[in-house]
Structure formats: C-alpha cells, structure tokens
N, CA and C atoms as an extended XYZ file, in Angstrom:
537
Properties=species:S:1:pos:R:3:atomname:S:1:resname:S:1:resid:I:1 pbc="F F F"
N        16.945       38.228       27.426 N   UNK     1
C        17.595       37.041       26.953 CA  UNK     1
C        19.028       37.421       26.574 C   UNK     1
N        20.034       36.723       27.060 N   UNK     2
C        21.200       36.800       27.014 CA  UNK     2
C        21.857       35.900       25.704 C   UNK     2
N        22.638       36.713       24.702 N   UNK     3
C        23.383       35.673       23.666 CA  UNK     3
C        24.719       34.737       24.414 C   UNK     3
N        24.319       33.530       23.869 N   UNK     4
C        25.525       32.652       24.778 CA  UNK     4
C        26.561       32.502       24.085 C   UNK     4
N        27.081       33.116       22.810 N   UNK     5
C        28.810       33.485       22.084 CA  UNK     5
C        28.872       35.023       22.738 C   UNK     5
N        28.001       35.617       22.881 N   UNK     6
C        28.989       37.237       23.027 CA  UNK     6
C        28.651       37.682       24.277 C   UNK     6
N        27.083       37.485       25.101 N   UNK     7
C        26.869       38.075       26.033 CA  UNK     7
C        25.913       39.062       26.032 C   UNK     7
N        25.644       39.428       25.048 N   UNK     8
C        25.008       41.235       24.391 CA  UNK     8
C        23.685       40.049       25.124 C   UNK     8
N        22.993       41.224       25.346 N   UNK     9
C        21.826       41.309       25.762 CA  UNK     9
C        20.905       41.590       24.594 C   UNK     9
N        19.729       40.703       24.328 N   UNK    10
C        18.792       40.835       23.508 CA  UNK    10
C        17.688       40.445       23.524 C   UNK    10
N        16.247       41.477       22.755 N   UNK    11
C        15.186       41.897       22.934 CA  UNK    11
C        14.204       40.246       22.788 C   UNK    11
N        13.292       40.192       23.527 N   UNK    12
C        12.609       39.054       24.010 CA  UNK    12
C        11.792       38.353       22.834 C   UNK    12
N        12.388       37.640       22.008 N   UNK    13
C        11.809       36.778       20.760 CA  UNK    13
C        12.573       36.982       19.954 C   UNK    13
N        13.756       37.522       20.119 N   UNK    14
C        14.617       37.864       18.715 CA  UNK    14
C        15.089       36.200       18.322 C   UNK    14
N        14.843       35.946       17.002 N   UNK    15
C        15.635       35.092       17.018 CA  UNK    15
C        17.308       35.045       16.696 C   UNK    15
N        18.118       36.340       16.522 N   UNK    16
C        18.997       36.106       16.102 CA  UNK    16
C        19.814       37.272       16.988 C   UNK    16
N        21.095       37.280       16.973 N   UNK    17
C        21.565       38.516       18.756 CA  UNK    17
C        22.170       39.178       17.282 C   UNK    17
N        21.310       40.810       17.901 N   UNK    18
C        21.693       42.111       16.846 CA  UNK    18
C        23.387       42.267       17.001 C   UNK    18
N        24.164       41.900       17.935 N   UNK    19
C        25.553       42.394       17.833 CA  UNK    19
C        26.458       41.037       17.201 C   UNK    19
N        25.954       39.523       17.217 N   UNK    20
C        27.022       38.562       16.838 CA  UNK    20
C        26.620       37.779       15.797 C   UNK    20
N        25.072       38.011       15.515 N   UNK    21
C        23.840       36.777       14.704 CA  UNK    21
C        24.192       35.750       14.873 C   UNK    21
N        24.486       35.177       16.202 N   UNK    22
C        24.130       34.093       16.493 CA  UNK    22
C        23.098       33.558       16.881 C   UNK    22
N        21.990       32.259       16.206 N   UNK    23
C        20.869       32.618       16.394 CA  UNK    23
C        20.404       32.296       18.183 C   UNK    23
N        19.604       32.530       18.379 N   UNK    24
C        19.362       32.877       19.748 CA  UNK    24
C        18.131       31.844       20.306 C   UNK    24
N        17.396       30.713       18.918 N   UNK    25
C        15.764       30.287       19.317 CA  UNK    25
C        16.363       29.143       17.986 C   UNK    25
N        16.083       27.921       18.582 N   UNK    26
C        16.432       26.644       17.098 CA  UNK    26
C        14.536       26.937       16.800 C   UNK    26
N        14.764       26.955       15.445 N   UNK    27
C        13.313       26.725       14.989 CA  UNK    27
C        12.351       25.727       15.244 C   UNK    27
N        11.325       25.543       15.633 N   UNK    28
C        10.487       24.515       16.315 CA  UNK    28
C        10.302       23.543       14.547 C   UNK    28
N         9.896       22.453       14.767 N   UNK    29
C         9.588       21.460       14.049 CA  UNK    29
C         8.255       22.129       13.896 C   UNK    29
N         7.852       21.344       12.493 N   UNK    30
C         6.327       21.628       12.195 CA  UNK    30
C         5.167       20.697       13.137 C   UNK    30
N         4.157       21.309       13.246 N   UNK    31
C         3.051       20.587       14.264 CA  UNK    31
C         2.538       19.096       13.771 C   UNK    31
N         2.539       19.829       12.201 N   UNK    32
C         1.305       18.459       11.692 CA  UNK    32
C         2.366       17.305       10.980 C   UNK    32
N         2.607       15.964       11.500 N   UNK    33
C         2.958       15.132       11.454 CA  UNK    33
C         1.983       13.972       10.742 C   UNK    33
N         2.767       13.155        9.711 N   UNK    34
C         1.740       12.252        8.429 CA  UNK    34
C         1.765       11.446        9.540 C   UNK    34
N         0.661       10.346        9.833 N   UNK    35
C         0.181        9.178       10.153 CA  UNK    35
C        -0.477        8.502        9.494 C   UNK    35
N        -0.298        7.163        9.520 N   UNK    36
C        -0.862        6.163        8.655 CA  UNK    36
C        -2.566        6.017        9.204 C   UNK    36
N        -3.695        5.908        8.165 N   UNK    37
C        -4.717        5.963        8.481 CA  UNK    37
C        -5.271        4.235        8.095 C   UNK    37
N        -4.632        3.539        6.804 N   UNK    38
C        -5.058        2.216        6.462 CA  UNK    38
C        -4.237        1.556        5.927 C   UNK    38
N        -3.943        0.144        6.120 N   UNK    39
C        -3.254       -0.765        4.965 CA  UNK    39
C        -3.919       -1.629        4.476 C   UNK    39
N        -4.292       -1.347        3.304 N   UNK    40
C        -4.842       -2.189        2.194 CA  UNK    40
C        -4.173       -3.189        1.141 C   UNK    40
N        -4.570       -4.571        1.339 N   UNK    41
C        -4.405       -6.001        1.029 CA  UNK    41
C        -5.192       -6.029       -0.530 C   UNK    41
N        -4.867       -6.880       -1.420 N   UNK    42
C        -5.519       -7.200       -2.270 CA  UNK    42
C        -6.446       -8.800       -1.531 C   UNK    42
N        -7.509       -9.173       -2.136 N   UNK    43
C        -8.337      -10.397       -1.546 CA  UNK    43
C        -7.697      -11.492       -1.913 C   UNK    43
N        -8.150      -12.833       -1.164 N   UNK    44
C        -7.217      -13.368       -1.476 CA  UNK    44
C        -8.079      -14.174       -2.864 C   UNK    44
N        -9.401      -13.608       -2.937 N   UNK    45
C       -10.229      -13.766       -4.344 CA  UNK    45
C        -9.190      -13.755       -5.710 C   UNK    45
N        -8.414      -12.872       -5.398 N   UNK    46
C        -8.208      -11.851       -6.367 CA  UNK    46
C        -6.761      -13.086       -7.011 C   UNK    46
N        -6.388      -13.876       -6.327 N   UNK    47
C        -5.911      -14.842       -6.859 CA  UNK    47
C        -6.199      -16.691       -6.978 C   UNK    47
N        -7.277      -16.511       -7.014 N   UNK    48
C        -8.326      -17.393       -7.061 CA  UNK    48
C        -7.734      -18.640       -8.627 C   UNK    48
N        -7.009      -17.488       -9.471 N   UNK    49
C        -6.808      -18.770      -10.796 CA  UNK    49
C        -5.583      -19.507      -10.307 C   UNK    49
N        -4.625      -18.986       -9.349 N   UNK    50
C        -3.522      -19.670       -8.872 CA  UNK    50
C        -3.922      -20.320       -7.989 C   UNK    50
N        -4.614      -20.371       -7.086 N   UNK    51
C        -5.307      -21.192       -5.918 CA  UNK    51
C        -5.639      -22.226       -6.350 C   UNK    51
N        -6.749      -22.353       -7.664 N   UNK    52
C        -7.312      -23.248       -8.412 CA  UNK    52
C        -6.157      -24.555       -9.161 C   UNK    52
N        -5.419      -23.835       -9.643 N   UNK    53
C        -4.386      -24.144      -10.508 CA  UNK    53
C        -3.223      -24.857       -9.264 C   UNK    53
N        -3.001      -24.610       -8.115 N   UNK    54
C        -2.165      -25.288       -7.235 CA  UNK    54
C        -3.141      -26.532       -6.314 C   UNK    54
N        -4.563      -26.123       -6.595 N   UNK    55
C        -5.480      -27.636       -5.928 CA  UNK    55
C        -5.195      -28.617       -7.153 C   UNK    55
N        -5.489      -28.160       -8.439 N   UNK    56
C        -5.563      -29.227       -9.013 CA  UNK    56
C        -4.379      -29.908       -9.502 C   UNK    56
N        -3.150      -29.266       -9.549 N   UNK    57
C        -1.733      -29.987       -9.459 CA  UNK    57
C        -1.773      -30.847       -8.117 C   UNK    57
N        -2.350      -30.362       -7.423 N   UNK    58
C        -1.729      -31.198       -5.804 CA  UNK    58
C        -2.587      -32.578       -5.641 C   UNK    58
N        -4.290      -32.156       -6.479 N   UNK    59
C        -4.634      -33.637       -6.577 CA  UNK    59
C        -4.091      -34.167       -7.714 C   UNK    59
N        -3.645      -34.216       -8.590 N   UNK    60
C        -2.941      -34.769       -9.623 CA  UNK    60
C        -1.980      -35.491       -9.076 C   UNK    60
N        -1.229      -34.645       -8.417 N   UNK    61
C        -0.225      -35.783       -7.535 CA  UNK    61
C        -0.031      -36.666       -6.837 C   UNK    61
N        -1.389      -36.460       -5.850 N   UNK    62
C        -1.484      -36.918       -4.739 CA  UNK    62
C        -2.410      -38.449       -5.888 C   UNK    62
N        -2.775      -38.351       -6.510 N   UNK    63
C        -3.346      -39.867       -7.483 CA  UNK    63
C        -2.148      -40.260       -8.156 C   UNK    63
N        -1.282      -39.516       -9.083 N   UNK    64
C         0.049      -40.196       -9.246 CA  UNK    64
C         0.731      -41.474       -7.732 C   UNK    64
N         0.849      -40.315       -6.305 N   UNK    65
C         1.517      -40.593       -5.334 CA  UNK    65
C         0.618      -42.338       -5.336 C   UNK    65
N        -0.401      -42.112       -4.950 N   UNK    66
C        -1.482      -43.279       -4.888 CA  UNK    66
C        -1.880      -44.416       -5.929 C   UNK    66
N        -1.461      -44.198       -6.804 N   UNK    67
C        -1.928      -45.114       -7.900 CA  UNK    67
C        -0.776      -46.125       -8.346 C   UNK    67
N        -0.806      -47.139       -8.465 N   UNK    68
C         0.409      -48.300       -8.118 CA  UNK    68
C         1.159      -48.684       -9.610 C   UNK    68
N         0.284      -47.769      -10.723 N   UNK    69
C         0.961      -47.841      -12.110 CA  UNK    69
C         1.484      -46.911      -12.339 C   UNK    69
N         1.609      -46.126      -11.346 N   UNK    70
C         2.566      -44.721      -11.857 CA  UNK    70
C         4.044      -44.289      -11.114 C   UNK    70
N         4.430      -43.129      -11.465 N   UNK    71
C         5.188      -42.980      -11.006 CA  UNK    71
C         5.175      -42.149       -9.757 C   UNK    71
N         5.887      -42.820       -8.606 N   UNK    72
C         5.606      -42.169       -7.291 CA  UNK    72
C         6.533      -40.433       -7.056 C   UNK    72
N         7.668      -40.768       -8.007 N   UNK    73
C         8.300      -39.655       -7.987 CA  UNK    73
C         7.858      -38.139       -8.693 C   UNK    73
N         7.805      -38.528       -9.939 N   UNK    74
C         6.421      -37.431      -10.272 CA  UNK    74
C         5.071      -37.077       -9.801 C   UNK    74
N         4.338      -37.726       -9.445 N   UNK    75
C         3.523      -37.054       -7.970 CA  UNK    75
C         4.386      -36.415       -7.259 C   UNK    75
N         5.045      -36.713       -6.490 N   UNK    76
C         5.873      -35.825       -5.838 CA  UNK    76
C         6.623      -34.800       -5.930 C   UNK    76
N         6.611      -34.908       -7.328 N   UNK    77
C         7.423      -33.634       -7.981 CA  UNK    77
C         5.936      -32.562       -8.420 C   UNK    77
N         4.958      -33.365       -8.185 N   UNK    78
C         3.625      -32.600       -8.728 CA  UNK    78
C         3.132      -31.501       -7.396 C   UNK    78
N         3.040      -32.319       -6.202 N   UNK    79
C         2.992      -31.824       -5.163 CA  UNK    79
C         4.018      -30.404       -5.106 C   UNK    79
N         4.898      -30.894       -5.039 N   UNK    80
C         5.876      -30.000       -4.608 CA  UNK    80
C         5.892      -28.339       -5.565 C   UNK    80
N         5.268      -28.634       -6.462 N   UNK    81
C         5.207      -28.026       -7.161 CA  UNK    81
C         3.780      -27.021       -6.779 C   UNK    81
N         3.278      -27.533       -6.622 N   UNK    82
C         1.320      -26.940       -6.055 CA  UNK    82
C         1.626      -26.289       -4.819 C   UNK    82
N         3.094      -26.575       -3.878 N   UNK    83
C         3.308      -26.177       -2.898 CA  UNK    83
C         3.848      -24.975       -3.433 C   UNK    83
N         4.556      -24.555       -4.405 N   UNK    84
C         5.353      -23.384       -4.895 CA  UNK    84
C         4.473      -22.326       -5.467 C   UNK    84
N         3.371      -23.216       -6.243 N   UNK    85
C         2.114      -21.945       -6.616 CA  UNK    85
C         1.591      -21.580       -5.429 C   UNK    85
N         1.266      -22.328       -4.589 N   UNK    86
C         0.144      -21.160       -3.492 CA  UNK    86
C         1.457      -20.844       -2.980 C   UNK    86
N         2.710      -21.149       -2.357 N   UNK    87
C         3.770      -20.344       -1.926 CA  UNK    87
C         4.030      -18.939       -2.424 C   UNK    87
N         3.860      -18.931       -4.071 N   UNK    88
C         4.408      -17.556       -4.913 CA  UNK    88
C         2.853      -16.626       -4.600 C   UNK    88
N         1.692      -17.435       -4.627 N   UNK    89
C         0.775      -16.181       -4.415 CA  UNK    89
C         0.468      -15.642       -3.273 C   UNK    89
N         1.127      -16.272       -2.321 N   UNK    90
C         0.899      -15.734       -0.870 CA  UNK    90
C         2.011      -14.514       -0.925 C   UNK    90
N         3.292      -14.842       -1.681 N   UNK    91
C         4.013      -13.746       -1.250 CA  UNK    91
C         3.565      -12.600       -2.246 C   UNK    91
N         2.856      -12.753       -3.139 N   UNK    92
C         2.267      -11.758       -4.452 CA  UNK    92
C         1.524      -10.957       -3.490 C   UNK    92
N         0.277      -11.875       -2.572 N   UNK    93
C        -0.649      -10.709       -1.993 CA  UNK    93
C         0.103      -10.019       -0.864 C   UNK    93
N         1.142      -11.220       -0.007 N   UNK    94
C         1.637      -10.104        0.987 CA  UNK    94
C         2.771       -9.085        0.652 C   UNK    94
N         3.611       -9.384       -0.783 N   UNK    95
C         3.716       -7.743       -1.055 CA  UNK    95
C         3.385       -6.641       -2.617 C   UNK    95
N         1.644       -7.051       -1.892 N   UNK    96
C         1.009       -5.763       -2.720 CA  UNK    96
C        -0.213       -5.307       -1.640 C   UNK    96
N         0.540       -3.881       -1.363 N   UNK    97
C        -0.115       -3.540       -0.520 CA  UNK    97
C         0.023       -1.668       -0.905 C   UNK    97
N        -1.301       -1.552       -0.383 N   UNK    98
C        -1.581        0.004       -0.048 CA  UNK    98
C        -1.658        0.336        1.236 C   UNK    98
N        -0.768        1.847        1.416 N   UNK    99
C        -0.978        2.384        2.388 CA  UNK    99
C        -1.514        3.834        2.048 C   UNK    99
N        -2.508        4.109        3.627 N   UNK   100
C        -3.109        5.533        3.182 CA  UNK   100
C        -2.882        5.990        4.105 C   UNK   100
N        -2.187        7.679        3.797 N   UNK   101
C        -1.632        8.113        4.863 CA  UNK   101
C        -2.429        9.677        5.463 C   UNK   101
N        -2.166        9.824        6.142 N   UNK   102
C        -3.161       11.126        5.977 CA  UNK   102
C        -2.709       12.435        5.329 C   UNK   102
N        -1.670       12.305        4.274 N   UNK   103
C        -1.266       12.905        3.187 CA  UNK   103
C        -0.984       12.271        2.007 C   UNK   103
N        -1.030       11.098        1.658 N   UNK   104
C        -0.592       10.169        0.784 CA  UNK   104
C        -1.202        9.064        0.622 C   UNK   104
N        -1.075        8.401       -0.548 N   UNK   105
C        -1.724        6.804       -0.539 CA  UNK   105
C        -0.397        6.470       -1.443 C   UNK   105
N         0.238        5.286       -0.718 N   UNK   106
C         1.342        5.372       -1.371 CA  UNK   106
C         0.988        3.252       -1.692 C   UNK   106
N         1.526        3.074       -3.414 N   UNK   107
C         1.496        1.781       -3.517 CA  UNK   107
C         2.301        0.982       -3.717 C   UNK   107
N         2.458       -0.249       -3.106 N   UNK   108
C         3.821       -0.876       -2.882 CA  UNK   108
C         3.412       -2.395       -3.300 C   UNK   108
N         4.547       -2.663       -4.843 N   UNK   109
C         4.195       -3.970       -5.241 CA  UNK   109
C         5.461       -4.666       -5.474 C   UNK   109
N         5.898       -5.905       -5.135 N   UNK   110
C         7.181       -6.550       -6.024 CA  UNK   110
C         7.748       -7.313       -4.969 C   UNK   110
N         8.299       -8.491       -4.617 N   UNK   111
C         9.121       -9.121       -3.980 CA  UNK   111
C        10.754       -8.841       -4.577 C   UNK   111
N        10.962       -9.673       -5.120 N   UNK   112
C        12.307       -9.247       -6.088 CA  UNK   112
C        12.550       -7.851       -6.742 C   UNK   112
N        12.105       -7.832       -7.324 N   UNK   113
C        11.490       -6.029       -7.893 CA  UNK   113
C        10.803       -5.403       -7.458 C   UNK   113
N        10.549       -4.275       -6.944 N   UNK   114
C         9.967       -3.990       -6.153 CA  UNK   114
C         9.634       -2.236       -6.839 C   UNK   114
N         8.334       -2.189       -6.617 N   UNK   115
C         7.688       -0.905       -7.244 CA  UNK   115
C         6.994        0.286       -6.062 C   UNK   115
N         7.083        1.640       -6.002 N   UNK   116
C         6.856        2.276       -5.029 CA  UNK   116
C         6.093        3.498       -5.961 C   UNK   116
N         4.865        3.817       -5.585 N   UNK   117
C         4.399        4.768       -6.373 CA  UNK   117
C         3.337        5.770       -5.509 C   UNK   117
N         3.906        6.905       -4.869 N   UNK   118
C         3.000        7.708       -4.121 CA  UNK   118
C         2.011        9.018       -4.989 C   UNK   118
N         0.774        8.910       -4.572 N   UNK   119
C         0.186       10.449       -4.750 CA  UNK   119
C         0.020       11.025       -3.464 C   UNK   119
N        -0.184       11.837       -3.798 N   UNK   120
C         0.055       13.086       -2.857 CA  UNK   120
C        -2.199       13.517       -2.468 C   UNK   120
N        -2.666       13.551       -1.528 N   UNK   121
C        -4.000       13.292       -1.277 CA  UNK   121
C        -4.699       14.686       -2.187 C   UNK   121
N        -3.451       15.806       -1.964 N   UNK   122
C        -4.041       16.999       -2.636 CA  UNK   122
C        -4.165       16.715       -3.854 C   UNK   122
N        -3.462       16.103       -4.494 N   UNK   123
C        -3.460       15.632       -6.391 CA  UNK   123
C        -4.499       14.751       -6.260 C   UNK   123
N        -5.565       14.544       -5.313 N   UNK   124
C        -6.310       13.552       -6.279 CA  UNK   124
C        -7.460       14.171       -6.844 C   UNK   124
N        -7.493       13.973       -8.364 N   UNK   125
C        -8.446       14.301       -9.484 CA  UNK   125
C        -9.835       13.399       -8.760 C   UNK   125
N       -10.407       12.351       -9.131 N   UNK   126
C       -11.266       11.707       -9.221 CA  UNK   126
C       -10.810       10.386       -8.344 C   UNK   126
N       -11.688        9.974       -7.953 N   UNK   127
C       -11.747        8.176       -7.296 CA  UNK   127
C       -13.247        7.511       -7.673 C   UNK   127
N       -13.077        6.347       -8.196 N   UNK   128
C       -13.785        5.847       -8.841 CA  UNK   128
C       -13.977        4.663       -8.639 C   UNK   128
N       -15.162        3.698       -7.991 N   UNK   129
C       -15.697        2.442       -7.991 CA  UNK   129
C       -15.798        1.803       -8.863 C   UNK   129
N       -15.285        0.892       -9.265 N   UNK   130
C       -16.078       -0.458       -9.885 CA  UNK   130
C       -16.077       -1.510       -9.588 C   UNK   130
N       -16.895       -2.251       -9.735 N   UNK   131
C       -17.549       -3.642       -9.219 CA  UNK   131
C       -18.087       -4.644      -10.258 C   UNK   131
N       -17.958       -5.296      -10.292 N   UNK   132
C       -18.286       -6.548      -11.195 CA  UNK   132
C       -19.372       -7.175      -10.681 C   UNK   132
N       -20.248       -8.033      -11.508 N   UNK   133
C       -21.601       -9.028      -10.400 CA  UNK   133
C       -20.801       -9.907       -9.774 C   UNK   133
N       -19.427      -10.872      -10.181 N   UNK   134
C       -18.685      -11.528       -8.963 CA  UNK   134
C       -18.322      -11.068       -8.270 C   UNK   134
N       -17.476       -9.458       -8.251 N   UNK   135
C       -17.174       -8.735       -7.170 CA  UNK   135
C       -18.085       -8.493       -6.358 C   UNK   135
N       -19.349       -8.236       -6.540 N   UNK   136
C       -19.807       -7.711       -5.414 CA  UNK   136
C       -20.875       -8.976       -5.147 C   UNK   136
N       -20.927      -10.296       -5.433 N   UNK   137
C       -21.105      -11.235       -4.891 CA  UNK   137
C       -20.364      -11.504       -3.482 C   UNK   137
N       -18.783      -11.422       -3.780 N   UNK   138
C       -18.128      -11.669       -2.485 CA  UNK   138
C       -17.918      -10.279       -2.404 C   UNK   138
N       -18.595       -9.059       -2.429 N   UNK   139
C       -17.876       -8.027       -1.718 CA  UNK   139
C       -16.835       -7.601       -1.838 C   UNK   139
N       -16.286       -7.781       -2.584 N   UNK   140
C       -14.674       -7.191       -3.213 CA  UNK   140
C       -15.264       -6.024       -4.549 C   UNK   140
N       -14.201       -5.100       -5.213 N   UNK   141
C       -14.548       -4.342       -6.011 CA  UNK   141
C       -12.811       -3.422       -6.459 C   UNK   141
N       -13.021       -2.860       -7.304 N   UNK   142
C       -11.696       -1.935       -7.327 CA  UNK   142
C       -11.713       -0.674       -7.504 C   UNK   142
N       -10.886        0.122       -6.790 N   UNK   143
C       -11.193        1.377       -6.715 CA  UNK   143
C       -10.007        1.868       -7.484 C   UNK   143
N       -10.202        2.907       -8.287 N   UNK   144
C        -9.006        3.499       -9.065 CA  UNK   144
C        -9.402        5.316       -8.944 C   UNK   144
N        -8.135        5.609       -8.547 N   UNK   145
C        -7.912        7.007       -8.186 CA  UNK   145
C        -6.703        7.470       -8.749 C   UNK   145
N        -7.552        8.582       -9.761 N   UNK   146
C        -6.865        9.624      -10.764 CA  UNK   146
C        -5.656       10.801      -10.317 C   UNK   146
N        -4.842       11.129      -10.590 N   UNK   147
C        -4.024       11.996      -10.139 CA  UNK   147
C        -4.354       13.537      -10.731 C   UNK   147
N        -4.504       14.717      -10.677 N   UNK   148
C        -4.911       15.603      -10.888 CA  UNK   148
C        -3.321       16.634      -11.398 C   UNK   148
N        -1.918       15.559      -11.065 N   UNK   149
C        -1.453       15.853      -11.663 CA  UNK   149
C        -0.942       15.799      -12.925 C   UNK   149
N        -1.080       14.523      -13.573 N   UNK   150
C        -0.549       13.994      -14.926 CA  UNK   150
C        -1.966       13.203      -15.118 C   UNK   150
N        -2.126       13.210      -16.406 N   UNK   151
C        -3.195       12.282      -16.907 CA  UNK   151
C        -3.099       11.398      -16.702 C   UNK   151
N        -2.038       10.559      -16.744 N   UNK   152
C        -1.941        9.551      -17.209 CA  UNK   152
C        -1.792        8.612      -15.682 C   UNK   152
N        -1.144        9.685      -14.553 N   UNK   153
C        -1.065        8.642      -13.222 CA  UNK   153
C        -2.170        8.284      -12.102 C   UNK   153
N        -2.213        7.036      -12.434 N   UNK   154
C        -3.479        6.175      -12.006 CA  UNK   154
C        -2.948        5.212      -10.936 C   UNK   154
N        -3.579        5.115       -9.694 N   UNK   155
C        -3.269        4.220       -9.243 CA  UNK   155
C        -4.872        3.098       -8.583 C   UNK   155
N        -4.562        1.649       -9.182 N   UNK   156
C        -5.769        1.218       -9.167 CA  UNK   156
C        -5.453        0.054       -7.932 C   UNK   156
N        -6.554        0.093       -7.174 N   UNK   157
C        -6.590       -0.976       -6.025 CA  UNK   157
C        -7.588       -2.026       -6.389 C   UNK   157
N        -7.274       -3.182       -7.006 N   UNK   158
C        -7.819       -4.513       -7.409 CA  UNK   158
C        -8.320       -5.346       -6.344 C   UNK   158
N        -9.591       -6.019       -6.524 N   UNK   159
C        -9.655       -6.691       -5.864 CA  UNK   159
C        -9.923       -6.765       -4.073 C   UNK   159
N       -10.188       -5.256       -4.088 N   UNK   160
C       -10.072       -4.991       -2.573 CA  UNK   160
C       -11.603       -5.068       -1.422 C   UNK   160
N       -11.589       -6.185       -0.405 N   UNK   161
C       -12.427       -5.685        0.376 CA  UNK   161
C       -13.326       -4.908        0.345 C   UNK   161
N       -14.349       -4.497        0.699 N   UNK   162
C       -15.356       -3.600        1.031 CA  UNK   162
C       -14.626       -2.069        0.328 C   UNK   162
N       -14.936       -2.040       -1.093 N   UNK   163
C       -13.968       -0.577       -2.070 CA  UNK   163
C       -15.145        0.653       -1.670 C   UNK   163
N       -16.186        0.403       -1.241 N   UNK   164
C       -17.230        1.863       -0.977 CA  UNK   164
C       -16.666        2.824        0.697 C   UNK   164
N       -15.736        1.453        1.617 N   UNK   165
C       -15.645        2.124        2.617 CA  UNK   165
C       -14.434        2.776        2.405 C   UNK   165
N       -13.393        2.038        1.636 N   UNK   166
C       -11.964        2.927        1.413 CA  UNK   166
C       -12.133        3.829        0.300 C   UNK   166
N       -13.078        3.703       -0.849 N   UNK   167
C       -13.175        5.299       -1.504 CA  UNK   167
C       -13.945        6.346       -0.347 C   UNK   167
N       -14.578        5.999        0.448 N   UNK   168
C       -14.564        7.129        1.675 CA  UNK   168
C       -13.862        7.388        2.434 C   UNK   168
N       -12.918        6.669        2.862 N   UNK   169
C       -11.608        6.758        3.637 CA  UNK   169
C       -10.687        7.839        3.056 C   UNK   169
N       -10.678        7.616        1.567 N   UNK   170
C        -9.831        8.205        1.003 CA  UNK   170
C       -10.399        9.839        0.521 C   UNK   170
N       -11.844        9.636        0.362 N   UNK   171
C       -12.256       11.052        0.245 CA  UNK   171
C       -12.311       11.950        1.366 C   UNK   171
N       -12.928       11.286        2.764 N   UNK   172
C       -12.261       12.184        3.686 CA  UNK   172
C       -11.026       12.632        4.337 C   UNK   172
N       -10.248       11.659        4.030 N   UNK   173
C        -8.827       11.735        4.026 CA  UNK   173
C        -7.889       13.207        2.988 C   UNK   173
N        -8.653       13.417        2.353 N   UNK   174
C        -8.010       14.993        0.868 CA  UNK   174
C        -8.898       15.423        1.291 C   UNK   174
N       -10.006       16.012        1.996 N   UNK   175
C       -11.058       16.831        2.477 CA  UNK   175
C       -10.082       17.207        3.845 C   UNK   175
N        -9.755       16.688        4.410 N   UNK   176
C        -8.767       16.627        6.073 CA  UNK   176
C        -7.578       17.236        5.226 C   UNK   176
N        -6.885       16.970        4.081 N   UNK   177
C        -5.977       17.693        3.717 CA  UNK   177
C        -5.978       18.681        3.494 C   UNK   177
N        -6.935       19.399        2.304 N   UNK   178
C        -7.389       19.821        1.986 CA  UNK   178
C        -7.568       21.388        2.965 C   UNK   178
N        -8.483       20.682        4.036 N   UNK   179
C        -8.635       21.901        4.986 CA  UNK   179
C        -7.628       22.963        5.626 C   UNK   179
C-alpha cells in the first residue's frame, strides 16, 4: 500500500504511513446501528373525562341551537366549544407518545411545550405492570419502568394497549442489549 502525500511505501493494514502519518485507512463506522422497535400511543380510554365532557357540551348546544326560547347564539358558542375539547385531546394523545428503540425508550409529551425524556435500555432497574378492574376490562393497563440510574427517574406509560405485550417488548429489548 502506497501513502498518497509522500509515496513511502507501507506495510499492509497500517493505518497510518511510518514516514509522513498520514493516515492511510478512514476508520469504518460502527456495525450496530439503533432502530426503532415500537411506537406507543396512550388509549384513547385514557381520555375518556374530556370525551365525556365535549358530548355533553355539544348536546347542550345542540338543545340551546333547537329550542325556540333560547338563545341560538350560545348553543353555538356551546358547540364550538365541544369542538375545541375533543380538538385539544386529540392533539394531547397524538403528542404523547413512546418510542422503543432497540437501545432506548425515549418519551415524548407536549404540543406547545414540549418534554423529551430518554432511558437508556441498559439502565433499566425494574418494569412493572399495573392494571386496574376498568383497565383490564378494556385491556388497557400502565406500565412504569424504573431507571437503575437515579431513584427517582421513572418513566410511566398510562393507559396503554395490551401493557403485558410491551413490558415484554421492552424486557427483551435490554436482554438484546444487554447481550
């Protein structure tokens, strides 16, 4: 192998030419590359008192709108309003979301503000189920997973889908790290 600043001739894997150190080999990139394994949604259970709370403004209105002793404009201002609650909780669930990576579970909450909080799969201490008798009526439950680095950092997934298949997701996921 020939150095391409000086010419000197040098020994087969060197990475660097013994007469100019110019290096002679760019270092290869690492093999193992993170990929995303899941994105996890909160249910849309899980906002069930705003759901509730925007039906019953919207029939409120919609009998204001209808009723010939009232006022048609406040219904309408009632409506419009029931339109803004399920509006704000749609954008609540679509941005709170988990991702699990096959090094990370990183959690992402906030429209306006916006919150970003990763562990690392090797830091996880404990992961832990719980379920409620309504949760696991509809199959929802929350899983909260301990950090093994600080006591205190917890990151809890509310409200989520089927929580027995993603606390396995996530345990074989730091077992795959792990290895």
């Amino acid at each position: 192998m020939r150095c391409a600043q000086c010419g000197a001739d040098a020994p087969q894997g060197a990475a660097f030419c013994s007469r100019c150190g110019q290096r002679l080999v760019a270092p290869r990139p690492a093999a193992i590359r993170e990929y995303a394994l899941s994105r996890i949604r909160p249910s849309w259970w899980h906002f069930t008192r705003e759901l509730v709370l925007a039906i019953g403004v919207l029939i409120g209105g919609a009998y204001l709108v209808t009723a010939r002793s009232s006022s048609v404009i406040a219904g309408l201002c009632l409506i419009a309003l029931s339109a803004i609650i399920a509006g704000l909780a749609a954008l609540a669930r679509n941005y709170t979301n988990w991702s699990l990576t096959s090094d990370r579970l990183i959690e992402r909450r906030g429209f306006l503000a916006s919150r970003r909080r990763e562990m690392e799969l090797a830091d996880v201490r404990s992961i832990e189920v719980v379920r409620s008798l309504v949760q696991r009526l509809l199959g929802l439950g929350n899983v909260m997973i301990a950090s093994a680095a600080s006591a205190e950092f917890l990151i809890r997934l509310n409200d989520i889908p089927d929580p027995e298949r993603v606390a396995e997701m996530l345990r074989q996921a730091r077992l795959k790290r792990l290895a």
